[in-house]
C-alpha positions as CSV (number, residue, x, y, z in Angstrom):
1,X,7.0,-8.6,-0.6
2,X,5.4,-11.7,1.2
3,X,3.1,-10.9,3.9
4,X,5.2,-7.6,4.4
5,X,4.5,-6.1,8.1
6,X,3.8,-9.6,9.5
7,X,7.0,-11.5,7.7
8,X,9.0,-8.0,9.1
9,X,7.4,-8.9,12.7
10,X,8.0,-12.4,12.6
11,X,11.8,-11.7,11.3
12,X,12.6,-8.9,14.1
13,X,10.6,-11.5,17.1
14,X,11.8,-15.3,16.5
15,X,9.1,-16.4,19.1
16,X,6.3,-15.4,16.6
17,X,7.7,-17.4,13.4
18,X,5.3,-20.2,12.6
19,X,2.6,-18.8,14.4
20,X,-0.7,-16.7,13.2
21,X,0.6,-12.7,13.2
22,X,-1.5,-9.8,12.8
23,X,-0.8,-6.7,11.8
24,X,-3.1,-3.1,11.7
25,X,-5.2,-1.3,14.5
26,X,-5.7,-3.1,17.8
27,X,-9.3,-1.3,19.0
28,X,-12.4,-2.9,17.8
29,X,-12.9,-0.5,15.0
30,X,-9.0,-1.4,13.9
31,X,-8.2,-3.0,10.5
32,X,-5.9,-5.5,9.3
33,X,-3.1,-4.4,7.4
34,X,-1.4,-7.4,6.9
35,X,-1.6,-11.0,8.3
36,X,1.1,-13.6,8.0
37,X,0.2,-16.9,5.9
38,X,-0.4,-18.9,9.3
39,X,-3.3,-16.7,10.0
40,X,-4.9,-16.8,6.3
41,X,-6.1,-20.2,7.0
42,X,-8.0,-18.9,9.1
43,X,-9.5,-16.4,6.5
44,X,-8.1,-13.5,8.0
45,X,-6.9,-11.2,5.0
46,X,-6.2,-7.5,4.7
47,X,-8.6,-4.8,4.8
48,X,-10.6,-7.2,6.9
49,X,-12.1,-5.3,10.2
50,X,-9.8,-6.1,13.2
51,X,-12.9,-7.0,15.3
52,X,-13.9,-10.1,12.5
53,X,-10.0,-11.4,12.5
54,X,-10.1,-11.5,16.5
55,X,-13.1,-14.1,15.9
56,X,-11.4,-15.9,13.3
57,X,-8.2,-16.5,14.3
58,X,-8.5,-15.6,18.7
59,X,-5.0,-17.4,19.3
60,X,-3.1,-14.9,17.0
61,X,-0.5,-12.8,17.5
62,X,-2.3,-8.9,17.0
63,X,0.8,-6.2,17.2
64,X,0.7,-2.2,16.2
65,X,2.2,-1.0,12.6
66,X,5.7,0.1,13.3
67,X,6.3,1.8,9.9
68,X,9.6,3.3,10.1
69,X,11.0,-0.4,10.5
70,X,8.7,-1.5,7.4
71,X,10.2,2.2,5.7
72,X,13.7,0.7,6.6
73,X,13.5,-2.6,4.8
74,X,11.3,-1.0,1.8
75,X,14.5,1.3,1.2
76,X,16.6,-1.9,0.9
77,X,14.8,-3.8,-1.3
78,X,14.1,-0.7,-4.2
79,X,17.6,-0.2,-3.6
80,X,18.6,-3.6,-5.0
81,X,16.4,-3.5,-8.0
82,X,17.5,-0.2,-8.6
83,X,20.6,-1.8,-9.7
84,X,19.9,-3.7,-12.6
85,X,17.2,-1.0,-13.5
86,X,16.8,2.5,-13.1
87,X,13.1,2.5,-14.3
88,X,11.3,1.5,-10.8
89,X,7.5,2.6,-10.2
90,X,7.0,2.0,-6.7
91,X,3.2,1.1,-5.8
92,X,3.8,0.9,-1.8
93,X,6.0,0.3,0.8
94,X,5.8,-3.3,-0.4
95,X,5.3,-3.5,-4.1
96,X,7.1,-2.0,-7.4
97,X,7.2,-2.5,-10.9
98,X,10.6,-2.7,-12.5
99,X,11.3,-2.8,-16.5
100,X,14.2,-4.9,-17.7
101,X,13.2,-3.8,-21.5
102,X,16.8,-3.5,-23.0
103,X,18.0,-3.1,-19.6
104,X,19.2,-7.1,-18.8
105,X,22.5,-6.7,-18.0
106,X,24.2,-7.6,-21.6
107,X,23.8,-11.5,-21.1
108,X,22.1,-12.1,-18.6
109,X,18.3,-13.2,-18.7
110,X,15.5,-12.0,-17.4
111,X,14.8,-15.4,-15.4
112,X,18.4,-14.9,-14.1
113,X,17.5,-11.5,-12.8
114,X,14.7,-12.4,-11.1
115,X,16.1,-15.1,-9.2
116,X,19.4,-12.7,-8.6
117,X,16.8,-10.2,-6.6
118,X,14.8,-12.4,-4.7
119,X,18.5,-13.8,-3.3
120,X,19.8,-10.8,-2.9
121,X,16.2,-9.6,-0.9
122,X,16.8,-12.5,1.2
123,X,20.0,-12.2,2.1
124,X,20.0,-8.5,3.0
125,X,16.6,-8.3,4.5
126,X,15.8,-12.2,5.6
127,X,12.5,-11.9,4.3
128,X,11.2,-13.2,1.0
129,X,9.3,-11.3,-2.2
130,X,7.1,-12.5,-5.2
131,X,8.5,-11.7,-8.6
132,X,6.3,-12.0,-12.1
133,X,8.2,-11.4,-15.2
134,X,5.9,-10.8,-18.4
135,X,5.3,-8.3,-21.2
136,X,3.3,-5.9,-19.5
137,X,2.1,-4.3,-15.9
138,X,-1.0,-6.3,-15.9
139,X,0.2,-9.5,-16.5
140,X,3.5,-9.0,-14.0
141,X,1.3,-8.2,-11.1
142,X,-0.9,-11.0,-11.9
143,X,2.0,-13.6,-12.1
144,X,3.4,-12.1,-8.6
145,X,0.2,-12.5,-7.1
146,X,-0.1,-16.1,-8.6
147,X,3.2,-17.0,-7.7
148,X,2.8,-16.2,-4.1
149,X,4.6,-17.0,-1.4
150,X,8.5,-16.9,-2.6
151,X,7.7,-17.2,-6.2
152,X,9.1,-15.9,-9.2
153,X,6.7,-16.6,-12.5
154,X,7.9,-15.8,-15.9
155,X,4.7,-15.3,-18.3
156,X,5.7,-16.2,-21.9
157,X,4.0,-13.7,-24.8
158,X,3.0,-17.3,-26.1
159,X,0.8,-18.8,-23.3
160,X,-1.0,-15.6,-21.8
161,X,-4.4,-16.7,-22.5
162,X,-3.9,-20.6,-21.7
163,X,-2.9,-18.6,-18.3
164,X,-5.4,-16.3,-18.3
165,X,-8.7,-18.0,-19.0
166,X,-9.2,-20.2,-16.3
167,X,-8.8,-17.7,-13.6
168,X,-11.7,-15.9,-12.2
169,X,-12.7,-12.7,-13.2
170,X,-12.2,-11.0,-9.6
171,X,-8.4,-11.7,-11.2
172,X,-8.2,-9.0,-13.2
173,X,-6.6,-5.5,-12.7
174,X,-10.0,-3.1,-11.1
175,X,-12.4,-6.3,-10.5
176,X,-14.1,-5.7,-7.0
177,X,-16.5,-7.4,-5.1
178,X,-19.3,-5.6,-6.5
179,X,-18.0,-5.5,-10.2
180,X,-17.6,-9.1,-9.5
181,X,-21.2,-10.1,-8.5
182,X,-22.3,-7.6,-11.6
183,X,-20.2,-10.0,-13.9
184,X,-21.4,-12.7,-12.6
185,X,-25.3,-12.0,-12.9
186,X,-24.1,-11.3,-16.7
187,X,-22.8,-14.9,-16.8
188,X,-19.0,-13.9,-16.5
189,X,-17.8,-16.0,-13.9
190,X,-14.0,-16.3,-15.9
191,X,-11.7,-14.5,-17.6
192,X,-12.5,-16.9,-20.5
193,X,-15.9,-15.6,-20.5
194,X,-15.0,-12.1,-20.1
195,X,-13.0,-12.5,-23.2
196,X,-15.9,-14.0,-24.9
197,X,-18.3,-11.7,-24.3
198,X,-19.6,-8.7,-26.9
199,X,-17.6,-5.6,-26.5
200,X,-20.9,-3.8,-26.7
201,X,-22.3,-5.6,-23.8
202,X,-19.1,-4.8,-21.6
203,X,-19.4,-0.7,-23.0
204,X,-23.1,-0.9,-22.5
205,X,-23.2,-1.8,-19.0
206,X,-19.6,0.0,-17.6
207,X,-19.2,2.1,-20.2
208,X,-15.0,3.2,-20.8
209,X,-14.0,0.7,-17.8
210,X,-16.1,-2.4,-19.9
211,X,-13.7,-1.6,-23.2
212,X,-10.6,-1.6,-20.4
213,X,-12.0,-5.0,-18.9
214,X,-12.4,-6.5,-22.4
215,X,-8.4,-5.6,-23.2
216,X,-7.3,-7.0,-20.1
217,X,-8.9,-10.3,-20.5
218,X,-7.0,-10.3,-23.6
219,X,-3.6,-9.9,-21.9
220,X,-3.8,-6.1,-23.3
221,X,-2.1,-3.5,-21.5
222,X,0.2,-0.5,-22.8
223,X,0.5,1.6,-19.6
224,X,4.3,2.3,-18.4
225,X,5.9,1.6,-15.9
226,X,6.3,5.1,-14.7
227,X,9.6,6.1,-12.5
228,X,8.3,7.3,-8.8
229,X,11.1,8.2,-6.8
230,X,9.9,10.9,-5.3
231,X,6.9,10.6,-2.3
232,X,4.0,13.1,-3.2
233,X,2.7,12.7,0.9
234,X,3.7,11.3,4.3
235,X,0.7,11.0,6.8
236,X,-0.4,8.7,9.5
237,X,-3.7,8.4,10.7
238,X,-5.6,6.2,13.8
239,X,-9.4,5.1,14.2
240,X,-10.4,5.1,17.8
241,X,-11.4,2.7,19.7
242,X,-13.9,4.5,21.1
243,X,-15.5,7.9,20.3
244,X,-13.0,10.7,21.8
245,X,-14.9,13.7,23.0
246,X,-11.7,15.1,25.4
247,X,-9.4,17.7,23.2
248,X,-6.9,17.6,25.4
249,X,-6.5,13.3,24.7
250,X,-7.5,14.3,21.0
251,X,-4.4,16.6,21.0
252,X,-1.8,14.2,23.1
253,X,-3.0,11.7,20.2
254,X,-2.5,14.0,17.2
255,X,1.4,15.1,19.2
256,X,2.3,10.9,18.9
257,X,0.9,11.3,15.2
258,X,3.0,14.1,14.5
259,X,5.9,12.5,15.6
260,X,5.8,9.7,13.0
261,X,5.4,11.8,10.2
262,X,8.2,14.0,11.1
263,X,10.2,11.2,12.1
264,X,9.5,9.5,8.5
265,X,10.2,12.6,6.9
266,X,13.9,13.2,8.2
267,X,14.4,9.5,7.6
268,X,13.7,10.3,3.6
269,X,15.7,13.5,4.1
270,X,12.3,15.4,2.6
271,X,11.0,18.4,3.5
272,X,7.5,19.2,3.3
273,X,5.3,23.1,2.7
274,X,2.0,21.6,3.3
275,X,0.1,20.5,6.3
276,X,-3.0,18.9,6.8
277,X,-5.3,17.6,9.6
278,X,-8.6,14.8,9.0
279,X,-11.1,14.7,11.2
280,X,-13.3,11.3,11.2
281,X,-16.6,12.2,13.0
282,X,-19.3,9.7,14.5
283,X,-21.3,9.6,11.8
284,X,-18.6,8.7,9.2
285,X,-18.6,12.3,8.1
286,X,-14.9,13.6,7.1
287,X,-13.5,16.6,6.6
288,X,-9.4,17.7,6.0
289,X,-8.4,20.8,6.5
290,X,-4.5,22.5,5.3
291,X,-2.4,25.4,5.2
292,X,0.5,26.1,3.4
293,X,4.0,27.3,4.9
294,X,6.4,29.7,3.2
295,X,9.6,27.5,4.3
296,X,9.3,23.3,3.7
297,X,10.3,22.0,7.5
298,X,10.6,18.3,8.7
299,X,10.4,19.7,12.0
300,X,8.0,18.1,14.8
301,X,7.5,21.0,16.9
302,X,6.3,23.2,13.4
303,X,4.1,20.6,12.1
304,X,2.4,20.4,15.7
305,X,1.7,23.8,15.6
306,X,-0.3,24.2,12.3
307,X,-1.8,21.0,13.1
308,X,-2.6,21.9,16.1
309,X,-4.1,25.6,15.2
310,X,-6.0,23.6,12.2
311,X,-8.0,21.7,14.8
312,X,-8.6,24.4,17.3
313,X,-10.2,26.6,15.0
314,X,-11.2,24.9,12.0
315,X,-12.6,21.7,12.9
316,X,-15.9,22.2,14.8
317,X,-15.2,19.7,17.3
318,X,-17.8,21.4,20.2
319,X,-20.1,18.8,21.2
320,X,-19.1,15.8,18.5
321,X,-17.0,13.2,19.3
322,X,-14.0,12.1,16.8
323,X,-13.8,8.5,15.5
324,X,-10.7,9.1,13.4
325,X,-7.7,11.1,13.7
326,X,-4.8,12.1,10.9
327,X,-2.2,14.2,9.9
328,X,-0.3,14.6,6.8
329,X,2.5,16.6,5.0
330,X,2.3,16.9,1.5
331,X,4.2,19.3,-1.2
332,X,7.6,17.6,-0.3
333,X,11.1,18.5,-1.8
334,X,14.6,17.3,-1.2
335,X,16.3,18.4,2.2
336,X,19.3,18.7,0.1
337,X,19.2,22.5,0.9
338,X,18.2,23.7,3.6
339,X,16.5,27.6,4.2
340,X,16.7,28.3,8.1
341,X,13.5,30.2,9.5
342,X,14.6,33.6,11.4
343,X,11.4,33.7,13.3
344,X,9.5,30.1,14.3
């Protein structure tokens, strides 16, 4: 999906379309989850602190995650793909892999296909997705990301390299800033170069990730697309704006958390057995503490509890202030059947 959160934001509030949207925590130690293609002129991007975007782009529009909407639309979307394909890996809320491999509906080509979805995405949801058709994961994701916004890219077995070895390294699948700037001091600025270079060199200095770099500047990539229907965990979390030292606005803030999860899980009709609490202190230390219950629940008022008895008495909280806050539920099954508790 395009710009997800802001493009939903900017969909569901007319008055914000064209304009510079924001999306992620609003304090000054928030971060950007997504910002709309109006505000990356201004070099806002995600993952950048909230605090830097504010001096970037002042005149935006900054607004709170509202994921059970973002949930919504995500459901759609899958949905649609889901029928010409069964075999969907989904990445995040916003991003899948599909294969069409002997799956392309009789006649019907893969170009076809692609454009079918991104109509069919735009006419349920209003909002526009990226599509990159090629031979294997690496190469799909890179021709969504280069097709970007409203683009569908079909990479042909033929041309992968002309494609390839122009673009910079930071391109490639696992390429960070700092492996970047370590490429770079080797004299790898592109993938061309990267191709070029020794295999020994690239084992040498990153060992089993320098024989995966080498393949993928080849085009190379023989991982699956692996079905994922089911969600391993559902957890929210919030960084504060300011050092909380008060349990009782620790706990109100952990009761609002709560309430998203739970409220996320009975959307998926899931169930979960395993609670857990993180803790964010000062200093950036973290700690996460669980327990297990005998009967999976997607009720609030049980999560709240545990959570709550988690942070009481096994997060030394005396005397330290809390910079982050989360809670999650993990070990989830179908609510397809449901066991009723005698005793809460």
């Amino acid at each position: 999906m395009d710009a997800f959160f802001a493009a939903v934001e900017q969909l569901d509030e007319p008055a914000h379309r064209g304009k510079p949207v924001i999306v992620g925590g609003l304090g000054p130690r928030g971060v950007v989850s997504t910002a709309s293609y109006e505000a990356r002129r201004y070099g806002v991007g995600s993952a950048m602190p909230m605090a830097r975007a504010r001096k970037l782009c002042p005149n935006a529009v900054y607004l709170a995650p509202r994921f059970s909407r973002y949930q919504e639309i995500s459901q759609r979307v899958f949905a649609i793909i889901e029928e010409y394909t069964p075999i969907l890996e989904t990445i995040s809320i916003d991003e899948a892999f599909f294969d069409l491999t002997g799956r392309t509906g009789g006649t019907i080509p893969p170009r076809e296909i692609g454009s079918q979805i991104k109509r069919r995405v735009r006419e349920t949801t209003g909002l526009t997705c990226s599509i990159g058709l090629a031979p294997n994961r690496f190469l799909a994701k890179l021709g969504s990301e280069l097709c970007k916004p409203d683009g569908l890219l079909i990479i042909d077995p033929d041309r992968v390299q002309e494609l390839l070895d122009p673009l910079p390294v930071r391109m490639i699948w696992g390429v960070g800033r700092v492996t970047e700037q370590r490429l770079t001091r080797l004299g790898l600025a592109t993938i061309r170069d990267l191709r070029r270079a020794p295999l020994n060199l690239l084992a040498r200095e990153f060992g089993a990730g320098g024989r995966a770099l080498f393949r993928l500047a080849h085009g190379e990539d023989d991982s699956p697309v692996r079905v994922s229907r089911e969600t391993k965990s559902i957890s929210r979390e919030t960084t504060f704006p300011a050092d909380r030292y008060e349990q009782n606005e620790i706990e109100d803030v952990l009761h609002d958390l709560v309430a998203d999860v739970a409220g996320q899980l009975r959307n998926e009709q899931l169930l979960g057995k395993t609670i857990r609490v993180k803790v964010r202190f000062p200093d950036f230390r973290t700690i996460t503490r669980q327990v297990s219950v005998t009967i999976p629940t997607d009720s609030a008022s049980l999560i709240e509890a545990f959570a709550l008895d988690l942070l009481r008495h096994r997060v030394p909280l005396e005397g330290q202030g809390v910079r982050l806050l989360g809670v999650g539920v993990g070990g989830l099954t179908a609510a397809e059947v449901r066991q009723l508790a005698l005793f809460d």
